[in-house]
OpenMM code with the backbone's topology and positions (N, CA, C; nanometers):
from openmm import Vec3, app, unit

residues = "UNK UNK UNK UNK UNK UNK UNK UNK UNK UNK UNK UNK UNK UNK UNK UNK UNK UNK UNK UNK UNK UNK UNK UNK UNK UNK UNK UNK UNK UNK UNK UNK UNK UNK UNK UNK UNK UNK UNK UNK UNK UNK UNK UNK UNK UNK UNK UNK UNK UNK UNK UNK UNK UNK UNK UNK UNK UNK UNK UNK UNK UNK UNK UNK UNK UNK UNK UNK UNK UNK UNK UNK UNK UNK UNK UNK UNK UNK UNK UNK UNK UNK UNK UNK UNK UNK UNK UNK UNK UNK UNK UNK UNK UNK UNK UNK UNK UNK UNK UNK UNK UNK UNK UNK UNK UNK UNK UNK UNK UNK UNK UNK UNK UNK UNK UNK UNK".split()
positions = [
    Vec3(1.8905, -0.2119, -0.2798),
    Vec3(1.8443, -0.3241, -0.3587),
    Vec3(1.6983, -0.3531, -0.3230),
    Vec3(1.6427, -0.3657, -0.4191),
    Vec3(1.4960, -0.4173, -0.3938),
    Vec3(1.4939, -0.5724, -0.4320),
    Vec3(1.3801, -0.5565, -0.3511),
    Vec3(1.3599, -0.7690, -0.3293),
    Vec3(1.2112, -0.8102, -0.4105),
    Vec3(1.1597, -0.9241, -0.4905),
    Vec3(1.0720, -0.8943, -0.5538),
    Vec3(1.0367, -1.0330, -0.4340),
    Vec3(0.9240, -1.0270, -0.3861),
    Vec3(0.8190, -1.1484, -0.3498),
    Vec3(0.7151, -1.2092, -0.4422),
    Vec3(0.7144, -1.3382, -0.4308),
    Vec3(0.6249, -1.3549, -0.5206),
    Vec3(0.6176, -1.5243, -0.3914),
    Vec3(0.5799, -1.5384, -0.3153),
    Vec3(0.5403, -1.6323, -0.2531),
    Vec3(0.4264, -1.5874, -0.1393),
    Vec3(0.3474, -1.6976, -0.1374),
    Vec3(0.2479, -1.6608, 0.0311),
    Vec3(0.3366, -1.6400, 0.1503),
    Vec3(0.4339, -1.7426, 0.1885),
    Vec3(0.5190, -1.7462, 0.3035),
    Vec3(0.6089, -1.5937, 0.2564),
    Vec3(0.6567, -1.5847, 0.2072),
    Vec3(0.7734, -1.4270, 0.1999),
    Vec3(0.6723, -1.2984, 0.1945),
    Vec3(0.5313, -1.3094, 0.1400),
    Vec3(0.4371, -1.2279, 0.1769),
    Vec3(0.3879, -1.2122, 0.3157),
    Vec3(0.3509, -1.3004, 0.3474),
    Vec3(0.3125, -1.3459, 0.5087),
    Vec3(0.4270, -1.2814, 0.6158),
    Vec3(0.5440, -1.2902, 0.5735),
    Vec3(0.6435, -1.2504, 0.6577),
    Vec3(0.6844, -1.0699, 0.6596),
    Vec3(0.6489, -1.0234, 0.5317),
    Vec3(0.7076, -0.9077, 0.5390),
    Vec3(0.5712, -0.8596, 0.6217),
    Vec3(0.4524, -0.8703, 0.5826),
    Vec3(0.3290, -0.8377, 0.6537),
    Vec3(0.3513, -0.8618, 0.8440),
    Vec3(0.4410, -0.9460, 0.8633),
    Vec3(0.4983, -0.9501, 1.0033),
    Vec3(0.5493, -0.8908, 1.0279),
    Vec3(0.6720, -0.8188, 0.9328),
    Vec3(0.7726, -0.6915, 0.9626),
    Vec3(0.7288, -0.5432, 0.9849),
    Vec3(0.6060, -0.6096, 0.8946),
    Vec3(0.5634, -0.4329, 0.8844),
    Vec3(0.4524, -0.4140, 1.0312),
    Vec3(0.4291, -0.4807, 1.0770),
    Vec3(0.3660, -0.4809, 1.1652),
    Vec3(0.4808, -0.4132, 1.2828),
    Vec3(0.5991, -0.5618, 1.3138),
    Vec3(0.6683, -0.5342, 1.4193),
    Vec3(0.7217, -0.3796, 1.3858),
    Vec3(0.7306, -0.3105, 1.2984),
    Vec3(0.7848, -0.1963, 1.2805),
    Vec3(0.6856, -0.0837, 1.2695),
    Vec3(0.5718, -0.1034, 1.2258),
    Vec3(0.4654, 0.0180, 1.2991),
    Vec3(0.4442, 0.1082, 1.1914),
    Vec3(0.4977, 0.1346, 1.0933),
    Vec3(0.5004, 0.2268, 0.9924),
    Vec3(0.5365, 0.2018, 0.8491),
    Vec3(0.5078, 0.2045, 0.7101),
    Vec3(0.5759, 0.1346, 0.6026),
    Vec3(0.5492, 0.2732, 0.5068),
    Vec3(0.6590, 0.2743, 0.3741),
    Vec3(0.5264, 0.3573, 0.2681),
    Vec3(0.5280, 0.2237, 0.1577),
    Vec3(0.4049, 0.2543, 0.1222),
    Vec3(0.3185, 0.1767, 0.0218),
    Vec3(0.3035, 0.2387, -0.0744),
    Vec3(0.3211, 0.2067, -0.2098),
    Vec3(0.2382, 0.2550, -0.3154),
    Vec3(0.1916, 0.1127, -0.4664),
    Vec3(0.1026, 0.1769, -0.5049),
    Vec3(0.0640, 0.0747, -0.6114),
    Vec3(0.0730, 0.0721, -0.7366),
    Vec3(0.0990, -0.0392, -0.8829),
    Vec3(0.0687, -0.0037, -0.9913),
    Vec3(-0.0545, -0.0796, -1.0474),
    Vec3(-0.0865, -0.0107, -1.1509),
    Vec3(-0.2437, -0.1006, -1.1647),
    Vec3(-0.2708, -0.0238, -1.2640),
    Vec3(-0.4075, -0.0863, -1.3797),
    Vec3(-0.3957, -0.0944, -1.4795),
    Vec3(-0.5781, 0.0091, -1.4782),
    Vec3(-0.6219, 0.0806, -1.5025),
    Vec3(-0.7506, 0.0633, -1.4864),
    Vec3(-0.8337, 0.1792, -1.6411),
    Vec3(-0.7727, 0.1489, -1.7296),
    Vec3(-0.8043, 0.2473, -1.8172),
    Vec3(-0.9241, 0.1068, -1.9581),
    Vec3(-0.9593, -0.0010, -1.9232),
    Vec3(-1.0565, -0.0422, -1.9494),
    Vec3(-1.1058, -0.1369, -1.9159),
    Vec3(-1.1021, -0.1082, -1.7573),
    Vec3(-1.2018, -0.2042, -1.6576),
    Vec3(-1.2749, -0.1449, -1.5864),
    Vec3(-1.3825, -0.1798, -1.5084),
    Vec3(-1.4526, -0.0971, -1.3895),
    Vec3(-1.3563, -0.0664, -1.3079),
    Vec3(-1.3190, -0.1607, -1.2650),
    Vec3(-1.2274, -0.1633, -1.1414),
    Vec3(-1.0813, -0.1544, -1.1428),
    Vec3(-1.0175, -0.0867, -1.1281),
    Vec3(-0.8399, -0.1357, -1.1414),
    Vec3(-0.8151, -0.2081, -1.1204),
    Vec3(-0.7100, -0.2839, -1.2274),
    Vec3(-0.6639, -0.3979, -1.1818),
    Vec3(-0.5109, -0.3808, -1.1414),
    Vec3(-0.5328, -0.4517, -1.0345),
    Vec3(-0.3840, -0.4481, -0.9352),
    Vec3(-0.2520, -0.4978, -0.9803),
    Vec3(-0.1461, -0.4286, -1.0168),
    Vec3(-0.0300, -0.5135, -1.0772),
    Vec3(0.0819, -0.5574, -0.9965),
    Vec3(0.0739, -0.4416, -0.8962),
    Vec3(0.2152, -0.4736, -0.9134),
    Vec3(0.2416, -0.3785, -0.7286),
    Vec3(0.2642, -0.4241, -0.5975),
    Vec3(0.2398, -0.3664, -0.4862),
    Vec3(0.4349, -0.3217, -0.4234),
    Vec3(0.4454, -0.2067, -0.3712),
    Vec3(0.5633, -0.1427, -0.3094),
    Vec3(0.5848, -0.1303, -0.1886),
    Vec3(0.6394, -0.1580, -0.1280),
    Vec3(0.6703, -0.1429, 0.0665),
    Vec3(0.8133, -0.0758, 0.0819),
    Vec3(0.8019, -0.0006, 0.1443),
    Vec3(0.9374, 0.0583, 0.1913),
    Vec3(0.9168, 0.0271, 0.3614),
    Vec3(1.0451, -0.0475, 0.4218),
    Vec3(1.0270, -0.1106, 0.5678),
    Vec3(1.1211, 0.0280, 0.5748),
    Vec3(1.1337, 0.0088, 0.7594),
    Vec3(1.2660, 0.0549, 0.7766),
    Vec3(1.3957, -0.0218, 0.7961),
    Vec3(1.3969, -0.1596, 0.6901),
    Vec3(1.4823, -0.2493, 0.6830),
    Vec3(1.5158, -0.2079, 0.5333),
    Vec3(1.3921, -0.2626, 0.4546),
    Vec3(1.3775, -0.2883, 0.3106),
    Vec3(1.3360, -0.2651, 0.2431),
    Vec3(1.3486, -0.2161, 0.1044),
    Vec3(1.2189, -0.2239, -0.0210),
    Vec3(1.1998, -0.3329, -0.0803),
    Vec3(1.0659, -0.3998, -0.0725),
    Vec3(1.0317, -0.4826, -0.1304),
    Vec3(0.9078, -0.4727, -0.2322),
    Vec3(0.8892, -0.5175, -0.3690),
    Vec3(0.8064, -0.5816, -0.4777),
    Vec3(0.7339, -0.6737, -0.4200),
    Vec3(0.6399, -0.6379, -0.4441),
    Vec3(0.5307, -0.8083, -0.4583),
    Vec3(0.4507, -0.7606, -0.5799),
    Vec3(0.4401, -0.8985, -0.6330),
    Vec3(0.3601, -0.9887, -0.7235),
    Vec3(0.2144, -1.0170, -0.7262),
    Vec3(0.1066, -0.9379, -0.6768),
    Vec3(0.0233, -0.9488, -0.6633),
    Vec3(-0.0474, -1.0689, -0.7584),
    Vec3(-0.0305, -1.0899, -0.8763),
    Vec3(-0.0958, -1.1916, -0.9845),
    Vec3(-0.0463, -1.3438, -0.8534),
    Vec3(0.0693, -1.3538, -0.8004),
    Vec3(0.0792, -1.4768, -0.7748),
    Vec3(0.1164, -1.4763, -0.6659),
    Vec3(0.0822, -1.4373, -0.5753),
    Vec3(0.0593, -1.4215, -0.4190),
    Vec3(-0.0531, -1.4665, -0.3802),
    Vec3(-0.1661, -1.5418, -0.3863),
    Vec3(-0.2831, -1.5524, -0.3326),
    Vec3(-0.3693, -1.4972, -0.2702),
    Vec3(-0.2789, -1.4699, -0.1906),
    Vec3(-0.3987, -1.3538, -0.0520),
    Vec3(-0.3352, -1.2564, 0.0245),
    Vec3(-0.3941, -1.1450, -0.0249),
    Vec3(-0.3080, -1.0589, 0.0058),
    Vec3(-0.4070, -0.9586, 0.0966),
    Vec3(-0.5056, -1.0674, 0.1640),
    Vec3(-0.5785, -0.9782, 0.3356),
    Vec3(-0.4745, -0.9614, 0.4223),
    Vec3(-0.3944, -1.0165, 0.4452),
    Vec3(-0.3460, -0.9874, 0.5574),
    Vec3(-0.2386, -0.8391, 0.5160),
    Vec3(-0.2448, -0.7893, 0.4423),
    Vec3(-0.1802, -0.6522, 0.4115),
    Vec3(-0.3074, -0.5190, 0.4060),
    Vec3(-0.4386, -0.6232, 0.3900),
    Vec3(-0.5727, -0.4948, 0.3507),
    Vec3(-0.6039, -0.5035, 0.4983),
    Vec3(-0.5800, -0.6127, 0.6458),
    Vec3(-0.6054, -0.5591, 0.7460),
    Vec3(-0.5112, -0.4846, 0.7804),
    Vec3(-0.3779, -0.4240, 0.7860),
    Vec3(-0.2367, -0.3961, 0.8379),
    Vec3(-0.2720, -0.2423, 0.7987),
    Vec3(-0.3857, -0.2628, 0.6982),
    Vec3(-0.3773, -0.1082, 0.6194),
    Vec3(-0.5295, -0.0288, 0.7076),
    Vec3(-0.6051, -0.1338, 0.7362),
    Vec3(-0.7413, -0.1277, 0.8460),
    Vec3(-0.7018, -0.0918, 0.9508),
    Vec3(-0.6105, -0.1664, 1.0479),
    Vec3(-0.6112, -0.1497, 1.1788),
    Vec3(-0.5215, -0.0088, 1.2114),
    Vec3(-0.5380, 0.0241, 1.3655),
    Vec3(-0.5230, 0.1560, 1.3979),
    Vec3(-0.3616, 0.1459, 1.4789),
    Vec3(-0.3043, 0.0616, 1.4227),
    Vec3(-0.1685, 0.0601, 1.4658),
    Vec3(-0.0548, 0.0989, 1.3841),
    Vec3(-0.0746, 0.0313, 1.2358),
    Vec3(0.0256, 0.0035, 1.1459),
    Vec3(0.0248, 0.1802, 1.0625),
    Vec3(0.1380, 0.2898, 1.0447),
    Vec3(0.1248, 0.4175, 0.9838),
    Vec3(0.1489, 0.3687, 0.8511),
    Vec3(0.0560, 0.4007, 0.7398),
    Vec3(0.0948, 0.3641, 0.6218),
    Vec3(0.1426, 0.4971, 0.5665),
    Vec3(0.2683, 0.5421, 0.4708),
    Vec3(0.2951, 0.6318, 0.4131),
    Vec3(0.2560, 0.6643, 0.2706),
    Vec3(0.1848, 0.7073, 0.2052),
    Vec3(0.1519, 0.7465, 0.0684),
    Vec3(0.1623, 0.8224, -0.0040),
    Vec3(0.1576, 0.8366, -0.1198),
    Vec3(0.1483, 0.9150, -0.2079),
    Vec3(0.0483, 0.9557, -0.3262),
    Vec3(-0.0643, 1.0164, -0.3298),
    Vec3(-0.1856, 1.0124, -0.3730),
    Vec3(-0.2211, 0.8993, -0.4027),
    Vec3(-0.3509, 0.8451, -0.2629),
    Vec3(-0.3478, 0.7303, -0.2275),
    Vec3(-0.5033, 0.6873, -0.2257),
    Vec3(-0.5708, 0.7428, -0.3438),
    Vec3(-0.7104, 0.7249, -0.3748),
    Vec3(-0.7080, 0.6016, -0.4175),
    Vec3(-0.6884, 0.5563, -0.5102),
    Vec3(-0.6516, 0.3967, -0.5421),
    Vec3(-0.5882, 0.2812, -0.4528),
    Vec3(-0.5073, 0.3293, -0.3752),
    Vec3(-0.4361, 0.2300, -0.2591),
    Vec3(-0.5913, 0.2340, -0.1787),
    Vec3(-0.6685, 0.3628, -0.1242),
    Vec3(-0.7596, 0.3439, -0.0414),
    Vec3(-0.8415, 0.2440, -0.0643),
    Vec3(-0.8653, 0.3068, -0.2007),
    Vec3(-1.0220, 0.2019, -0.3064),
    Vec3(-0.9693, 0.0455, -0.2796),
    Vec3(-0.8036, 0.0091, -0.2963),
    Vec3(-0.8128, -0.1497, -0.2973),
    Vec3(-0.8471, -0.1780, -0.2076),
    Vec3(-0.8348, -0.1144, -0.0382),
    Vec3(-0.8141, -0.1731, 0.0559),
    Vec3(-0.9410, -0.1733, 0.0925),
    Vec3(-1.0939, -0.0925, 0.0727),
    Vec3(-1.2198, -0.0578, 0.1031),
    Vec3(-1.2667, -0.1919, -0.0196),
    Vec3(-1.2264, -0.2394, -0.1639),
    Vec3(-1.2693, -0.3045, -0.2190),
    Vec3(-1.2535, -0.4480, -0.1671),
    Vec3(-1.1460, -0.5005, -0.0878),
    Vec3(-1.0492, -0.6267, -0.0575),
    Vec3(-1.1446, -0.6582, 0.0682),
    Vec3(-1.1313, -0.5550, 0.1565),
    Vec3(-1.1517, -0.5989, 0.3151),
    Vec3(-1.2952, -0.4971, 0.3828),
    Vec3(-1.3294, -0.4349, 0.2769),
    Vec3(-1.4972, -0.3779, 0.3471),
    Vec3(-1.4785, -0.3047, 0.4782),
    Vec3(-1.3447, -0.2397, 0.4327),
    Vec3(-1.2971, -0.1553, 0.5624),
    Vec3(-1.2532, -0.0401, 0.4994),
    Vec3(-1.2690, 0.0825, 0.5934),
    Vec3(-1.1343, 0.1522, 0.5148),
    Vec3(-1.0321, 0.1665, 0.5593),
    Vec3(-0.8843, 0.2476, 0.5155),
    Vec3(-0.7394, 0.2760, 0.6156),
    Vec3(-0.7993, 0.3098, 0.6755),
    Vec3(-0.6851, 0.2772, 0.7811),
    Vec3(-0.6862, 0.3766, 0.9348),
    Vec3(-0.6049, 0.5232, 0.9433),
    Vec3(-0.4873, 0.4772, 0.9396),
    Vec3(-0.3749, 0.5631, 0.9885),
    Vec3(-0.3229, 0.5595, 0.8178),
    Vec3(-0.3419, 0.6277, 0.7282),
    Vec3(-0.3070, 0.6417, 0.6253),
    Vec3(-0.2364, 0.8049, 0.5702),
    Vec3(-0.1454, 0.8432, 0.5648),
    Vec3(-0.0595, 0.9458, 0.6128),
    Vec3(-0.0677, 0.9807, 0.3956),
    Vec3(-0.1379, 1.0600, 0.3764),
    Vec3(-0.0352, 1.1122, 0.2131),
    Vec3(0.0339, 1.2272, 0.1672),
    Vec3(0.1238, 1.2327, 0.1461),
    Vec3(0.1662, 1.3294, 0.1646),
    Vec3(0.1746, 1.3841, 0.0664),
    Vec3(0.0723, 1.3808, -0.0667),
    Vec3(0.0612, 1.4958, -0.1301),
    Vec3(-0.0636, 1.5453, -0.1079),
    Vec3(-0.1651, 1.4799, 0.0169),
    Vec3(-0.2204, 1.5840, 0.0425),
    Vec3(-0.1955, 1.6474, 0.1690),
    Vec3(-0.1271, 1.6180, 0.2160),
    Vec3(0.0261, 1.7203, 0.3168),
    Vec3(0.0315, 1.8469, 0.2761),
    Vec3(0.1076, 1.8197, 0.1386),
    Vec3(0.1825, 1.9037, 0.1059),
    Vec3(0.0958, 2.0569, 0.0641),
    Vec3(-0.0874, 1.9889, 0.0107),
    Vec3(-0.1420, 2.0911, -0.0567),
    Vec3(-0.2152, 2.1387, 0.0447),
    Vec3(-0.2281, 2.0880, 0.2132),
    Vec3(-0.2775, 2.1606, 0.3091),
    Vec3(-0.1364, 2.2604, 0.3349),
    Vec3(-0.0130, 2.2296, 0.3465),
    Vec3(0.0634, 2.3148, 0.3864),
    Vec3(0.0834, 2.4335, 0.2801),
    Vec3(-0.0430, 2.4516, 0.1939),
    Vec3(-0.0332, 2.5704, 0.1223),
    Vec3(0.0112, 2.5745, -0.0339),
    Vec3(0.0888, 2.4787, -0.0647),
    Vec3(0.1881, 2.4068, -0.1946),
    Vec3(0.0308, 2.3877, -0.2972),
    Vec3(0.0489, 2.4216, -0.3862),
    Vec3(-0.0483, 2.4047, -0.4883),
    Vec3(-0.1006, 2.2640, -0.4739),
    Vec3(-0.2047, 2.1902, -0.5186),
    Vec3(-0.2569, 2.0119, -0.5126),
    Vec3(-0.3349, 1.9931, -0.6393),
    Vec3(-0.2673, 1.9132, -0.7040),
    Vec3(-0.2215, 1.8032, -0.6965),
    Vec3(0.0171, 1.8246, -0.6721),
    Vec3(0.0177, 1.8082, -0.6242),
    Vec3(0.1957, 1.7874, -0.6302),
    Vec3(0.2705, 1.7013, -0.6593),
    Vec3(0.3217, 1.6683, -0.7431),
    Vec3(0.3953, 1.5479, -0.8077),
    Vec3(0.5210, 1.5217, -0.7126),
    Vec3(0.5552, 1.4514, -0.7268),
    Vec3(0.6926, 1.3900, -0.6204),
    Vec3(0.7687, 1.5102, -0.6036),
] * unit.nanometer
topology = app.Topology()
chain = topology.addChain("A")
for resn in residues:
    res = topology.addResidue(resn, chain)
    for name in ("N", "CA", "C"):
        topology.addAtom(name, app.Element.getBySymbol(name[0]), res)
């Protein structure tokens, strides 16, 4: 079952989980086919508890997930993660740290690239 967030406090908290747990995968949806910039819709977390939705339109602030994605503790898991990078370099003037993708994994381990799921 997935859980949809759409509050600061239930945002704030999973951003605690993902911390106490060290590792998450992330991925994003977003709109960017007539803006400069993508616009962010719609954000994915896989814990090793939970999958959770967030609501980016009505969450407020969502730094404390663009530092989690900065600092050199938290493993983020991805999946062609040029756009997840760009939000987090656009949000917080940082880039990932520990940002793991594994479709470009897959195209160093020889597998043709781009690789779809």
């Amino acid at each position: 079952m997935v859980q949809l967030l759409t509050s600061q406090s239930d945002f704030d908290a999973l951003c605690d989980e993902i911390r106490a747990a060290g590792i998450v995968g992330f991925d994003t949806e977003f709109l960017s086919e007539y803006t400069y910039r993508p616009d962010l819709c719609l954000m994915q977390f896989a814990t090793p508890a939970r999958n959770v939705i967030v609501d980016p339109l009505v969450v407020p602030d969502l730094t404390r997930w663009w530092e989690l994605m900065a600092d050199d503790q938290t493993r983020i898991i991805v999946h062609g993660s040029r756009e997840e990078i760009r939000f987090c370099f656009t949000n917080l003037r940082r880039p990932p740290r520990l940002v793991w993708d594994i479709q470009v994994a897959e195209g160093l381990r020889g597998r043709s690239f781009p690789l779809g799921y």
